[in-house]
C-alpha positions in Angstrom: 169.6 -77.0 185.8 171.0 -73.4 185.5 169.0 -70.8 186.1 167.7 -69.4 182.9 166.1 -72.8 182.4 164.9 -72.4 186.0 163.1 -69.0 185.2 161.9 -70.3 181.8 159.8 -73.1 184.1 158.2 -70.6 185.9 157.2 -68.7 183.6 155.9 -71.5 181.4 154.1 -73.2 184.7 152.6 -69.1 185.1 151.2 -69.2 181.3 150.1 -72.4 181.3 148.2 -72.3 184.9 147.0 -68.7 184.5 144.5 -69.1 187.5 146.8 -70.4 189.8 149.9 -68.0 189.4 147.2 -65.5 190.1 145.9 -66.8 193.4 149.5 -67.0 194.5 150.7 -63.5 193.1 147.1 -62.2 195.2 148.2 -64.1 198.3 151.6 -63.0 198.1 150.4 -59.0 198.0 147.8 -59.6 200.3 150.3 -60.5 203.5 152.4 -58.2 201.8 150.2 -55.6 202.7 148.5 -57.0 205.7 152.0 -58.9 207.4 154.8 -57.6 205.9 157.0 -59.4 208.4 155.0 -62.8 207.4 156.0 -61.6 203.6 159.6 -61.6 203.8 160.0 -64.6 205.9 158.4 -66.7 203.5 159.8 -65.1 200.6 163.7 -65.4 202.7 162.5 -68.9 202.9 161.6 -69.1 199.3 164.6 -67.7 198.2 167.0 -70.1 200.5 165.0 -72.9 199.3 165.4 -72.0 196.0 169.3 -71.5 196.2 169.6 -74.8 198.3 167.8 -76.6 195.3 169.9 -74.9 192.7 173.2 -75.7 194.2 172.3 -79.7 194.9 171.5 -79.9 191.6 174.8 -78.1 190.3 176.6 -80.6 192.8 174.6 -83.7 191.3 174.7 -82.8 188.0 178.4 -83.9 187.4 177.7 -87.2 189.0 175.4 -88.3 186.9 176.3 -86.9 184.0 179.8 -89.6 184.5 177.3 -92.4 186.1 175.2 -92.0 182.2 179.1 -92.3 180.3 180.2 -94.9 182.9 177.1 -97.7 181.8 177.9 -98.2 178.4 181.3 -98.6 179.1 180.2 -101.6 181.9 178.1 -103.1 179.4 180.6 -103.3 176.3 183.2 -104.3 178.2 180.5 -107.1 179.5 179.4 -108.3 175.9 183.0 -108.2 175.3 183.6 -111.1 178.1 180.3 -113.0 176.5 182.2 -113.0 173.4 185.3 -114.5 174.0 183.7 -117.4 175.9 182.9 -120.1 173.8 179.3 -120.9 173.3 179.9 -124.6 171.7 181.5 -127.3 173.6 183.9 -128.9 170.8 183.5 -132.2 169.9 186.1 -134.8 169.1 186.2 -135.8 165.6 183.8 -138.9 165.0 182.2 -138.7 168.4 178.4 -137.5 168.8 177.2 -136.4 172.4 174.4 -139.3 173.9 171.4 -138.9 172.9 171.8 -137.6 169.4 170.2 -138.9 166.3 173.6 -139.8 164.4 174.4 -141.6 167.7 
């Protein structure tokens, strides 16, 4: 996720939940003004979540992006090895497994 798309979340979680983001932007001035050292430890520790987030998903996103290109590979070369064994048992010429109705 990069971080455009990160801010675009939150700003479409703000619209859509108008009556929440306000309750939190309230709470957030509220020990602003009342505990301003309560303020910026939680918004630190919002922050460094935040970054922590954002860089294990830059990390993972390579990984699964070759994991996604990496199954269909598997798999075709897997219905390749169906293919090439035979499916048929061959018969001899003039002979009918038992239990056949030409037997």
């Amino acid at each position: 996720m990069d971080l455009p798309g990160f801010v675009d979340s939150i700003v479409s979680f703000a619209q859509d939940h108008t009556v929440i983001a306000i309750v939190l932007a309230l709470a957030l001035l509220f020990f602003m003004y009342r505990k301003p050292k309560l303020f910026f430890g939680m918004l630190f520790l919002g922050l460094f979540l935040a970054a922590l987030f954002y860089m294990i998903m830059s990390i993972a996103g390579p990984g699964s992006e070759q994991k996604k290109r990496m199954i269909p590979e598997v798999e075709k070369q897997s219905d390749n090895n169906r293919r090439s064994l035979p499916h048929q048992v061959l018969l001899m010429p003039g002979r009918f497994p038992t239990g056949s109705v030409l037997s």
